[in-house]
C-alpha positions as CSV (number, residue, x, y, z in Angstrom):
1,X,-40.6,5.4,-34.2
2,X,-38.2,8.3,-35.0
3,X,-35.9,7.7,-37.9
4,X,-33.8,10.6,-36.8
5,X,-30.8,10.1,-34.7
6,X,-30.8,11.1,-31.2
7,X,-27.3,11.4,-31.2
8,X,-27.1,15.0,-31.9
9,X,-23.0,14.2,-32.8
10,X,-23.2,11.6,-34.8
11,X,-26.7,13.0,-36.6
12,X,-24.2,16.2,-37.6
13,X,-21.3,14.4,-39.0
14,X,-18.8,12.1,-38.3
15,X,-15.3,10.8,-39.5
16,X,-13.1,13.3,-41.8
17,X,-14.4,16.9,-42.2
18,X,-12.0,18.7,-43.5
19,X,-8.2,19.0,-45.0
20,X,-6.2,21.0,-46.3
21,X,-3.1,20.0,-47.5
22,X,-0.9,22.5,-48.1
23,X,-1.2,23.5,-44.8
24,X,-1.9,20.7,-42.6
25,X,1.2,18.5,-41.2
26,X,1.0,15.3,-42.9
27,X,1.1,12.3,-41.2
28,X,-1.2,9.9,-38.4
29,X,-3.5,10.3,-35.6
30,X,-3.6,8.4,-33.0
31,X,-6.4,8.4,-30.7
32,X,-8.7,6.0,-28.2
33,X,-12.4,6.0,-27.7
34,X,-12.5,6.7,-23.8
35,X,-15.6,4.6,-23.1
36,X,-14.4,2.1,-26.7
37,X,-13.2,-1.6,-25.8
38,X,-9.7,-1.1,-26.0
39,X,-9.1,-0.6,-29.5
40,X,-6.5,2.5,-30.2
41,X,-6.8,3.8,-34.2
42,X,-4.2,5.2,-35.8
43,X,-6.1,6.6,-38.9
44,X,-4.3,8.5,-42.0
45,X,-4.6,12.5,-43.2
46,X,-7.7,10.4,-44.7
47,X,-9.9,9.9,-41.9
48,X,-9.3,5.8,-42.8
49,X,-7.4,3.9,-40.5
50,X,-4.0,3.1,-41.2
51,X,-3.3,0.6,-37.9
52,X,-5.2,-0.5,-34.7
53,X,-3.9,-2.0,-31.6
54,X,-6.5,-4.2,-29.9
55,X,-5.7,-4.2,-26.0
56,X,-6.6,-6.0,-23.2
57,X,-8.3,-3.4,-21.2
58,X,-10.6,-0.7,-22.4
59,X,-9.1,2.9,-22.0
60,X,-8.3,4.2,-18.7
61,X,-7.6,6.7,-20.3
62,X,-5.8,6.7,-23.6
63,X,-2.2,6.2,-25.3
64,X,0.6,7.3,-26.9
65,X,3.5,6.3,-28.5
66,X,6.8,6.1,-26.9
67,X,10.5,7.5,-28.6
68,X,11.1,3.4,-28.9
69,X,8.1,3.0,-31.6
70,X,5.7,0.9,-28.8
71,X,2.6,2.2,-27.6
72,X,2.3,3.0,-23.9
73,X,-1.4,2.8,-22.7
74,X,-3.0,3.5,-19.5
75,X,-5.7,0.8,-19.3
76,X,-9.1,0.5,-16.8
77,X,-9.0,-2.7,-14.7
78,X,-12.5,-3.4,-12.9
79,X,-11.4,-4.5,-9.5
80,X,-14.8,-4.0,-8.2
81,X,-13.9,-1.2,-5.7
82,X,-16.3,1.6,-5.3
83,X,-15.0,5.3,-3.9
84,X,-17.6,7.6,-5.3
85,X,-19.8,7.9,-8.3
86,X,-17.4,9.5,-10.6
87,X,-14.3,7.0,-10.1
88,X,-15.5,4.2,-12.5
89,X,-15.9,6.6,-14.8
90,X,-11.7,7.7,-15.1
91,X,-10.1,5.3,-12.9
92,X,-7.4,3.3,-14.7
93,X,-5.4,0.8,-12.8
94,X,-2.8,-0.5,-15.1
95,X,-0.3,1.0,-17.1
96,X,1.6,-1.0,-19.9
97,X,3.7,-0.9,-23.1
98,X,2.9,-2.8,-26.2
99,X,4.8,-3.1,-29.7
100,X,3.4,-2.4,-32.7
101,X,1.5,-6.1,-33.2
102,X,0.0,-5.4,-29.7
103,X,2.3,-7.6,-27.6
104,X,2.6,-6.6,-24.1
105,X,5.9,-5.8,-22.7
106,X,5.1,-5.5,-19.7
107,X,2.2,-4.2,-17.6
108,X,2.1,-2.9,-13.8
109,X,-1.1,-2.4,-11.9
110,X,-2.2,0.0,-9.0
111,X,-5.4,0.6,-7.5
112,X,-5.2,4.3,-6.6
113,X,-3.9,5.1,-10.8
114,X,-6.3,7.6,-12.4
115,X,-6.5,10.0,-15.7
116,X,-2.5,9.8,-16.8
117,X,0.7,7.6,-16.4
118,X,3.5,8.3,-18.6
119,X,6.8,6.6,-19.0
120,X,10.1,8.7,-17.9
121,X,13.5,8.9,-19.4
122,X,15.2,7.2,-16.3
123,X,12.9,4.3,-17.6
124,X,10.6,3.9,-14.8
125,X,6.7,5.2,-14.6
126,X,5.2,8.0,-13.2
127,X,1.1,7.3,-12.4
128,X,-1.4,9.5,-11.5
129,X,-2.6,8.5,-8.1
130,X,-5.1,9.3,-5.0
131,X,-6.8,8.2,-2.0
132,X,-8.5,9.6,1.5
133,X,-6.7,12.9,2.3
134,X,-5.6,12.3,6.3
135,X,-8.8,12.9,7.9
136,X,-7.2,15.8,10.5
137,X,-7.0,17.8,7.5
138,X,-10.4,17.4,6.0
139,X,-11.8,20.3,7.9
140,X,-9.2,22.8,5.9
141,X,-10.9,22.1,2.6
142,X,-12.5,24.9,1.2
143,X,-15.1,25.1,-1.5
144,X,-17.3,23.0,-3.3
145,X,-20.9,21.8,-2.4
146,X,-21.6,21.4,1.5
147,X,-22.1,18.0,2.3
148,X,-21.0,16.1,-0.6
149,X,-18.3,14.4,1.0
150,X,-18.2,10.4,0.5
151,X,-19.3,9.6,4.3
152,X,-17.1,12.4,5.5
153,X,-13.8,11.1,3.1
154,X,-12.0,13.2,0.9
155,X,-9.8,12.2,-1.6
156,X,-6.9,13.8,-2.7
157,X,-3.7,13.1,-5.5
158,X,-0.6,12.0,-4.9
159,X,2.3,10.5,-7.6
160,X,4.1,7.4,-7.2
161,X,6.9,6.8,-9.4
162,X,7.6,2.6,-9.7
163,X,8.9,0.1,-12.0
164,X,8.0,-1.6,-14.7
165,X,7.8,-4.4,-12.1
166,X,5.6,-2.3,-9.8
167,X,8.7,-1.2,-7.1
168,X,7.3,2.1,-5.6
169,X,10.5,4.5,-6.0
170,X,9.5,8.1,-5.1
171,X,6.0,9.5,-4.0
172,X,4.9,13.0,-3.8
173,X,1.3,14.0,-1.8
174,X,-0.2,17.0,-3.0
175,X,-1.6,17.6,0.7
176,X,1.6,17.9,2.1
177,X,2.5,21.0,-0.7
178,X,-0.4,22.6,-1.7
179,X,-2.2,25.3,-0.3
180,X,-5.5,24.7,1.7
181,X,-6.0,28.9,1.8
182,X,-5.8,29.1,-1.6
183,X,-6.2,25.7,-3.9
184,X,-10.0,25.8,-2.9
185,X,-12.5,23.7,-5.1
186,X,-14.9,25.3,-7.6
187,X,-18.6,26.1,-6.2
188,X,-20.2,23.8,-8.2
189,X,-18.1,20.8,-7.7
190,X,-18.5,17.8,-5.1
191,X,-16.1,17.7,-2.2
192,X,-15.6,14.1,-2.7
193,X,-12.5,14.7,-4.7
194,X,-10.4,18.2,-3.0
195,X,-7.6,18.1,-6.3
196,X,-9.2,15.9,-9.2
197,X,-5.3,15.8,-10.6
198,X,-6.1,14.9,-14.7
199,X,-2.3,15.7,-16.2
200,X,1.3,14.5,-15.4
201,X,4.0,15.3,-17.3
202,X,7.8,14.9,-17.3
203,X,9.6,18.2,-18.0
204,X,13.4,18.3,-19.8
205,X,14.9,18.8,-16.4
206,X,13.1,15.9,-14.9
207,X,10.8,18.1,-12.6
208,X,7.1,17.2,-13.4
209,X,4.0,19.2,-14.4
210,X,0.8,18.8,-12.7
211,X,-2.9,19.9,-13.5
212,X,-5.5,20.1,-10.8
213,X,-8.9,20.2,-12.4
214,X,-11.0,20.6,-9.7
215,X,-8.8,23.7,-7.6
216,X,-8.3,25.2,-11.7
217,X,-4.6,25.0,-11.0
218,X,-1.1,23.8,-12.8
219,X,2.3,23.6,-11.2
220,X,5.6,22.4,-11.5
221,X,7.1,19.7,-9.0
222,X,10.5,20.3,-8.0
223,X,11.5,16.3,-8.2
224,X,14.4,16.5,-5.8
225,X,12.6,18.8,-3.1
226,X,9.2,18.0,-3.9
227,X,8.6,21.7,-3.6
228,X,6.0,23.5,-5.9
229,X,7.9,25.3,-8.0
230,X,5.9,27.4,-10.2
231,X,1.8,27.4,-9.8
232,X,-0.5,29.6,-11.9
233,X,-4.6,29.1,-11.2
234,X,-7.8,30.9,-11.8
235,X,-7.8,33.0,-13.2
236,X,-6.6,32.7,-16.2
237,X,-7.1,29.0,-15.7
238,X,-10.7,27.2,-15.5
239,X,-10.7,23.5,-15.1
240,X,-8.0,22.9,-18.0
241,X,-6.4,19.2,-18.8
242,X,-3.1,18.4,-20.7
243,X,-0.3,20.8,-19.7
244,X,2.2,20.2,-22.1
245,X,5.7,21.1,-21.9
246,X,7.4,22.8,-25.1
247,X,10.8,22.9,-26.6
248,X,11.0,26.5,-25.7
249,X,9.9,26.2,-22.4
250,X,6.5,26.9,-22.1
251,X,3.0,25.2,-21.7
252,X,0.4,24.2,-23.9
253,X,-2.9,24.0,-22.2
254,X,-6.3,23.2,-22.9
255,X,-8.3,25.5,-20.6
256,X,-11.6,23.9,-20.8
257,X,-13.3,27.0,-19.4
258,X,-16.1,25.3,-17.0
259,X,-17.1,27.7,-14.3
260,X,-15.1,30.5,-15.1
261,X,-14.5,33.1,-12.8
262,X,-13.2,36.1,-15.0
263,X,-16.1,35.7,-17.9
264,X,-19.7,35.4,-18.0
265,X,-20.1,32.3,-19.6
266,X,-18.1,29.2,-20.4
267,X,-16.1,28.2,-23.2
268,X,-12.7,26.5,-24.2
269,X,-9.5,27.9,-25.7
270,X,-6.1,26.6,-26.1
271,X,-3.3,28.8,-24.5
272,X,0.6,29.0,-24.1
273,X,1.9,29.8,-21.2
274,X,5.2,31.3,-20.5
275,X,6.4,29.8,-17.2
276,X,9.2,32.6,-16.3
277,X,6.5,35.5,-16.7
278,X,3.1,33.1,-16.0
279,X,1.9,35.0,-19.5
280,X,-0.2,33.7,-22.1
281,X,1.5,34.4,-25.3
282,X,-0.4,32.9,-27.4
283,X,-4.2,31.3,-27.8
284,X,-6.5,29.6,-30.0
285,X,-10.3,30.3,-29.6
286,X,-13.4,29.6,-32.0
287,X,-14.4,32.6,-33.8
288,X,-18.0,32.2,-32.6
289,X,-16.9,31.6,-28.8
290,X,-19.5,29.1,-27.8
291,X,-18.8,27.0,-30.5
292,X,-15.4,25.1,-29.0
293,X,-16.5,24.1,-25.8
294,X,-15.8,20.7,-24.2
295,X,-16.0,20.9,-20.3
296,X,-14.6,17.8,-19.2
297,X,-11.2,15.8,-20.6
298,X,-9.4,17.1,-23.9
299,X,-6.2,18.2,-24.9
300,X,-3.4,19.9,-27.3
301,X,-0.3,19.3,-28.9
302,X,2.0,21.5,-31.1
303,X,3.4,20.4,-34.2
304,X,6.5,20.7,-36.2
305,X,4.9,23.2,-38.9
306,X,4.0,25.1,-35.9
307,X,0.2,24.4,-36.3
308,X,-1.8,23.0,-33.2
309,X,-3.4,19.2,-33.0
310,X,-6.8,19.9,-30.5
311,X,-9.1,17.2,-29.3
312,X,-12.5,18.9,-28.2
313,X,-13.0,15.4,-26.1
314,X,-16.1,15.5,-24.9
315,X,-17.4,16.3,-29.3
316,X,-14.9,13.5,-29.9
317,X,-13.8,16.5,-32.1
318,X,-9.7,16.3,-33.2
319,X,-8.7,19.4,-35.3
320,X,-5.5,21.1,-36.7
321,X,-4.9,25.3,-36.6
322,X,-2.5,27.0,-37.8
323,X,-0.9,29.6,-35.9
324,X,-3.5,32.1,-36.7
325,X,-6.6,29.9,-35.8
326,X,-7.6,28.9,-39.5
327,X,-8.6,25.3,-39.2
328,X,-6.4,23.4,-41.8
329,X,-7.8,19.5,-40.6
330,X,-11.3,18.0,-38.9
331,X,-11.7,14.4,-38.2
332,X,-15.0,13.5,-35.6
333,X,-14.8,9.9,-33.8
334,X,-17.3,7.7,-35.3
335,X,-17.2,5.3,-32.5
336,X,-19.8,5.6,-30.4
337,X,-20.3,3.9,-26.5
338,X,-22.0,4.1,-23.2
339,X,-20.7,5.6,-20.7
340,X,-20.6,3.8,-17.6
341,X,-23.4,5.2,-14.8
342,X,-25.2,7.8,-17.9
343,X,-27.8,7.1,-20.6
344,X,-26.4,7.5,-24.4
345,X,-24.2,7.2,-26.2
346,X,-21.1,9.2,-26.8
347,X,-17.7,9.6,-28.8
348,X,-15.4,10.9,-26.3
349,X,-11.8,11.4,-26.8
350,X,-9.6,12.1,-24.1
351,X,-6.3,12.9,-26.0
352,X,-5.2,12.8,-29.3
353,X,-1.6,12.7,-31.5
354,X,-0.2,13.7,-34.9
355,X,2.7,11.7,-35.5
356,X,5.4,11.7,-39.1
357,X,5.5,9.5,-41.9
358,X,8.6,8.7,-40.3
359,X,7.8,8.1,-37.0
360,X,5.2,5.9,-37.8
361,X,7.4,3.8,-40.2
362,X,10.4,3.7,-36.8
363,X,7.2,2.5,-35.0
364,X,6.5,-0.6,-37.6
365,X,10.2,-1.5,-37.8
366,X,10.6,-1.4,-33.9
């Protein structure tokens, strides 16, 4: 028998790689295994862990911490429905808030949520939703692989904005505003999903941000119209995850760079977006371009210092650059699971946060 791991991620190296102090921001990272058992780590500059939360559903498909120090988590609930072979793998089902011990506030479920919920300033909760698109407008699809519709369905996104007691307040269906001419899905993907929605966000002025993985497109929901907006696709975009609004207006993105159609090969970068000109303005690329590459989930977030917080999920990679690309801070998940539906193991990561001293020490006395 081999005494060489075939994990070629965990035989590299895991848990802290690198820091550099006087350049990176100091403070915590937050993060969940995606496939873990519902434990979310909140490890120091360190690489050791500084506080856990053990919840009662594994990821669906991570958390984050709310302005009121509790821990909003988006968790998988196995109701035993099947749609198509992807959805066990990043269907959720229940949203909920904890505090710091890991008592639960409250918790809502759905059984269309997927990828993303987040919790709005009005107080309520805005999940990431689908189910069949109306079958007289399955024929207008475009793209994708012929024939790999689920038994003819197609599935599309929608959002549904409810309570923390599960009241349905506002919905918006993506059929009803996007484009069938142009929102068409990449060759290579299946036509069971036409959207594949990953990213929901709430923007200052309450409108919301969307990301469409599978039509490589982002846009901004008017809330009071439900109108699109602004949209920007591919290119520049391939497949991205995690548009993130900014203080000065503009996106962060994690452009994941699967099936590209303005370059040869793929690979992942980080870009901002200016909304008012649909620019980039600025990005973050490996040196050796094949290098940062994670094709599925991921994400960014910018920090006070001005440096950038990356998780390259699929390397259960989290990493720190500073505005030039120097890489200042390098921590690996060492927690390895099975994946529902593949063989092996993997350390996936689907988002990841850098939060203060401070913040963290609000969090503990909240």
């Amino acid at each position: 028998m081999s005494s060489v791991d075939p994990q070629r991620v965990r035989r590299t190296r895991t848990g802290l790689i690198a820091h550099d102090p006087a350049r990176a921001l100091q403070g915590y990272t937050l993060f969940a295994p995606m496939f873990g058992d519902g434990t979310v780590h909140l490890i120091g500059m360190d690489g050791a862990v500084a506080h856990a939360w053990r919840l009662p559903h594994r990821p669906g498909a991570y958390g984050y911490l709310l302005d009121n120090g509790h821990l909003f988590y988006s968790g998988k609930v196995e109701d035993g429905v099947k749609r198509f072979a992807a959805w066990e793998r990043f269907k959720a089902g229940a949203a909920l808030e904890v505090d710091w011990n890991g008592k639960v506030v409250w918790e809502l479920r759905h059984p269309d949520h997927h990828h993303d919920a987040r919790k709005l300033r009005n107080g309520n909760v805005i999940l990431l939703c689908l189910r069949p698109l109306p079958a007289e407008l399955r024929p207008r699809v475009k793209g994708g692989l012929p024939g790999t519709e689920v038994d003819g369905v197609i599935y599309a996104d929608y959002l549904v904005e409810v309570t923390t007691r599960g009241e349905v307040v506002w919905e918006w269906r993506s059929w009803e505003h996007l484009d069938f001419e142009t929102e068409i899905i990449t060759p290579q993907d299946h036509r069971e999903e036409w959207t594949h929605a990953n990213t929901v966000a709430e923007l200052p002025d309450g409108n919301l941000v969307v990301s469409f993985r599978n039509i490589s497109t982002v846009v901004i929901v008017d809330r009071r119209t439900g109108a699109i907006a602004w949209k920007l696709g591919s290119p520049p975009l391939a497949q991205q995850h995690d548009p993130r609004p900014l203080p000065n207006g503009n996106l962060l993105i994690f452009d994941n760079g699967a099936h590209r159609r303005d370059h040869p090969a793929p690979y992942s970068r980080v870009i901002e977006v200016d909304p008012r000109t649909s620019q980039i303005v600025w990005e973050y690329h490996d040196q050796s371009l094949f290098d940062f590459f994670s094709p599925y989930i991921s994400g960014a977030q910018r920090l006070a210092n001005g440096n950038t917080l990356v998780c390259e999920g699929c390397d259960g990679r989290i990493f720190e650059v500073t505005a030039d690309g120097e890489v200042v801070w390098e921590f690996v998940n060492p927690h390895f699971a099975v994946e529902p539906g593949r063989p092996g193991l993997n350390n996936w990561v689907f988002r990841a946060f850098r939060y203060t001293p401070d913040e963290i020490d609000r969090a503990r006395r909240a």
